[in-house]
N, C-alpha and C positions, 0 to 999 in steps of 0.2 A: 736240726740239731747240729750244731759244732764238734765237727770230727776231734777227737782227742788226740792230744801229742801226747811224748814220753813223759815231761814234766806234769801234764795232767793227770794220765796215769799215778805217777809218786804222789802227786797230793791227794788224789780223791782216794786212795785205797790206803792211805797211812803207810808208801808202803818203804821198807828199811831198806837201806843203804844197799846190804847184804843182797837180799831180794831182788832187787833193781838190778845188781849185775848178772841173776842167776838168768831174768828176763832180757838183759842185752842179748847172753849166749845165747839164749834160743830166738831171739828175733836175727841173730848174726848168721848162725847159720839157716834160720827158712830163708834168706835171702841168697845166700849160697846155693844151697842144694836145691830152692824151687823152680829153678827153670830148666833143671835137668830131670827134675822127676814129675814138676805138677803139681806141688804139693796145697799151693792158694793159688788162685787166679794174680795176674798181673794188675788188676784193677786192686782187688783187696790189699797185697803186700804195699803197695803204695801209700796203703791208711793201716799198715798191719796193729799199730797202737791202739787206735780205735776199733778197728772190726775183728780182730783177731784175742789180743791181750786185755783191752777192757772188758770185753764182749766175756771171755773164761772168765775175767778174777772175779766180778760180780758174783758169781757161786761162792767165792770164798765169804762173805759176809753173809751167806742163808743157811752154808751146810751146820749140821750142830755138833759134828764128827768133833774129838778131843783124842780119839785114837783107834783102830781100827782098819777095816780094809774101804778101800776108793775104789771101784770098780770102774774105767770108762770102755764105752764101745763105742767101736769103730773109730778110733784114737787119731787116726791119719795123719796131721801135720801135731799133734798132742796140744790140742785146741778142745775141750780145757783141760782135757788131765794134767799136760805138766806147769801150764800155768798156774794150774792151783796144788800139783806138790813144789813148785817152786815157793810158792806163799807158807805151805806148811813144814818147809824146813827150817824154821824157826820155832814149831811146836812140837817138836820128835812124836812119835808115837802113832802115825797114820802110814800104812801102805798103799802107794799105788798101784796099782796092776792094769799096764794098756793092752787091749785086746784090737788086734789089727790083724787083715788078712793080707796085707801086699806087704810082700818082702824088702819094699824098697824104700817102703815108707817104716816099717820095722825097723831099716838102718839108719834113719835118719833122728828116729825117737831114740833109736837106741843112742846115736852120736850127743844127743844132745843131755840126757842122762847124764853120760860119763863125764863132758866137760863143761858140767852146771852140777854136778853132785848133788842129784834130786833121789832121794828118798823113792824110785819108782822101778818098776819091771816089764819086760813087753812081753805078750805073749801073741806068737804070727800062728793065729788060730781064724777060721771062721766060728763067730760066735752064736749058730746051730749048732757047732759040734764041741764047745766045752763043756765040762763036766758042773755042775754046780758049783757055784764059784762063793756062796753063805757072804755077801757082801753087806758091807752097812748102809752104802752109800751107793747107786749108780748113778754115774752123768753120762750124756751124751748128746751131740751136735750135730745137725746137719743128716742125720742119721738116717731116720726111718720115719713112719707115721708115729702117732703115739698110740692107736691100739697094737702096732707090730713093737711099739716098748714095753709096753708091760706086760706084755708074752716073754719078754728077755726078761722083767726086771723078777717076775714071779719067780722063775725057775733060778735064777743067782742072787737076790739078796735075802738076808735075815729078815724072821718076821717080823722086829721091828723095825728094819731098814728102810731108806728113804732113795725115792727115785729125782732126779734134779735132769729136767728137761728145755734146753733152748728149742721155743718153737715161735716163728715168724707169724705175719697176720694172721695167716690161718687157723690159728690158737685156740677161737672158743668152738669154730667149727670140729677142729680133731678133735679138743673132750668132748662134745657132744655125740660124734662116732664113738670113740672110746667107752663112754658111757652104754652105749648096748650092750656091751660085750664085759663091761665090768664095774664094778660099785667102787668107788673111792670119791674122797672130796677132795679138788686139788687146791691150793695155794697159788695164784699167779700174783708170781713177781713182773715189775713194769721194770722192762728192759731199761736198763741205764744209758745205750748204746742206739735203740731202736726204738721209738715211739709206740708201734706199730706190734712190735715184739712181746713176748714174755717169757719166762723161767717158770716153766709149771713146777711143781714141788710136790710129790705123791706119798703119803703114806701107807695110811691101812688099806688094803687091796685085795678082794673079794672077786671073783667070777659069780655073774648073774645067773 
């Protein structure tokens, strides 16, 4: 597959003038601050348009959110939460809330918030110990297995809430794990980015 540049990005996601710079800021400064904190591999940042920025906004074309709360976990370099409240400040009415435990990746979501004026909030919590968090929407990357998501997603989203999961080859082997331990029928998205990949999409969700 043909890595994406910035120009492919704007075309393939329709995406507005506005937007695009809110996406410069945050690719300006992960360039900045990741070699002092870590925040992508040196390999990634070098294709950050493709592996990073396309790889988030695809959620923005599945989620059906119109306003509400965004819940993401384990936020790190805000891969996808701020890529996709960058997309939705042009549609007011959705909250983001990042949930991150490293304080230093906390300042760097938080840096890039305030000078991309993203509709979004951090919160430098482990997320075993928030409290219910009634979410409409959770994403999250790179994160965990997906039976150890929807252990998160049960206890913080609304019952008609949806869970939005990047998960790499190993895709139909984890819901088939995940399947013992829980009833839902998921939706895989084919990775726009990844061949190989997919965006599992979860909604009704039962313990077996």
């Amino acid at each position: 597959m043909t890595s994406l540049r910035r120009e492919d990005v704007e075309r393939t996601f329709n995406v507005s003038r506005e937007t695009m710079a809110r996406l410069d800021i945050h690719v300006a400064l992960l360039k900045k601050w990741s070699p002092k904190i870590n925040l992508v591999s040196k390999d990634t940042l070098e294709q950050v348009w493709h592996r990073h920025i396309a790889d988030s906004a695809q959620l923005w074309s599945i989620q059906p959110l119109t306003k509400g709360l965004w819940l993401d976990l384990g936020s790190g370099a805000g891969f996808p939460g701020l890529v996709i409240a960058a997309f939705a400040t042009d549609h007011p009415g959705t909250e983001f809330r990042l949930i991150e435990s490293d304080a230093r990746k906390c300042a760097f979501l938080q840096s890039v918030i305030r000078e991309a004026d993203l509709p979004a909030h951090v919160v430098t919590e482990r997320i075993e110990a928030l409290p219910p968090q009634s979410a409409d929407v959770i994403s999250a990357r790179a994160l965990t297995s997906l039976t150890n998501l929807l252990e998160m997603t049960e206890k913080h989203r609304k019952p008609d809430g949806i869970g939005l999961f990047h998960k790499g080859r190993t895709v139909h082997k984890e819901v088939e794990e995940a399947q013992e331990s829980w009833r839902f029928n998921p939706r895989l998205h084919r990775s726009l980015t990844d061949p190989n990949a997919a965006i599992v999409e979860i909604g009704d969700l039962d313990r077996v």
